[in-house]
C-alpha positions, -999 to 999 in steps of 0.1 A, spaced: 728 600 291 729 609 329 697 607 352 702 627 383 677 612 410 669 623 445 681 599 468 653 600 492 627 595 468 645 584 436 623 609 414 637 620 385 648 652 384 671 665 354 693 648 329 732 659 315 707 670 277 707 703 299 736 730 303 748 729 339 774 742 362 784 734 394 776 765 416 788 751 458 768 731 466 742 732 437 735 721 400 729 752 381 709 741 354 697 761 328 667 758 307 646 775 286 606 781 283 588 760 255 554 742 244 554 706 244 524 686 225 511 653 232 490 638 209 492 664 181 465 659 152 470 673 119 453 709 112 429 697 92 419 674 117 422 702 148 400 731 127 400 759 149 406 740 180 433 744 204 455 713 212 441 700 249 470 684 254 491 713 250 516 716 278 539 747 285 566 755 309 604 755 317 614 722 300 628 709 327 603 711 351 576 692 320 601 670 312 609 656 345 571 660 357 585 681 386 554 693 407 548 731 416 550 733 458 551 761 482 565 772 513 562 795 540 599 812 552 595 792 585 579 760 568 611 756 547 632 759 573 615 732 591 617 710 559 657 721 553 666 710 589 653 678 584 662 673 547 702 684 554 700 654 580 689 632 556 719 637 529 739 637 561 731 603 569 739 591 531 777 611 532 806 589 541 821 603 578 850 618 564 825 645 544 806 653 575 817 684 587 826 701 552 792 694 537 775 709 570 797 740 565 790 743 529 752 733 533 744 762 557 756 786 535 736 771 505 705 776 528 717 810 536 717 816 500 682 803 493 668 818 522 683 855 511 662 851 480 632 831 490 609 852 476 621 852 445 619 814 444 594 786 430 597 756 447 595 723 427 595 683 440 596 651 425 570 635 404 560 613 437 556 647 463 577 628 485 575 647 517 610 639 524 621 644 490 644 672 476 632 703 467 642 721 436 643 757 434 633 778 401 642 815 396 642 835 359 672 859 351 666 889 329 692 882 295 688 915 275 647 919 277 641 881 280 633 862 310 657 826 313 650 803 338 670 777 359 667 755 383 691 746 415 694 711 428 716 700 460 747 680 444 746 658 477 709 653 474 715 632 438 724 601 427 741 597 393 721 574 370 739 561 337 716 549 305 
């Protein structure tokens, strides 16, 4: 199995058990809505009681204990700016200029659709950390969701 972390915070943020394309300068991974249980009693033992430690969502936002965030348009760009400089720093000189060509049209791209958008970080809510960015597409009357992750932002984490 593959981690994929976030190299300024090292949070965990998707594994290779998901689908996943490459899409420029992003991991398009796809995932799917579901109800997760912790500590499920039998239903004898639950009656008529729901289970409190019921969890639902995209799986790989509960899985990876991603956090909900939000942005203003002018707030993210603030946060982009700084976070492009960051993976910047990590990229051998050689990849300089073609990730800051291929960067600022992954922004552009984000930025066309912001509304559309939920925002996602790392378990820790790094500040500096990557943000992740979930949108649902409509597949024949049912909403599927994914997720996009900067490649450059990961580090590759075999188990």
């Amino acid at each position: 199995m593959i981690i994929f972390k976030d190299i300024a915070s090292g949070d965990e943020m998707f594994t290779d058990a998901y689908k996943m394309e490459i899409m420029d300068q992003f991991y398009k991974v796809y995932g799917k809505i579901e109800r997760a249980f912790g500590a499920n009693p039998s239903a004898e033992e639950l009656g008529d009681e729901c289970d409190t430690n019921a969890v639902s969502g995209v799986d790989i936002v509960v899985a990876n204990r991603l956090v909900e965030t939000s942005f203003t348009k002018k707030s993210y760009k603030n946060y982009i700016a700084a976070y492009m400089k960051k993976i910047l720093s990590k990229l051998p000189e050689d990849q300089h200029a073609s990730f800051k060509s291929s960067a600022q049209k992954a922004v552009q791209f984000i930025l066309s659709k912001f509304d559309d958008w939920q925002f996602f970080q790392g378990e820790s809510m790094d500040p500096d950390g990557m943000v992740a960015f979930l949108e649902y597409v409509d597949d024949g009357g049912t909403s599927k969701p994914y997720m996009l992750f900067f490649k450059d932002g990961l580090k590759e984490e075999r188990l």
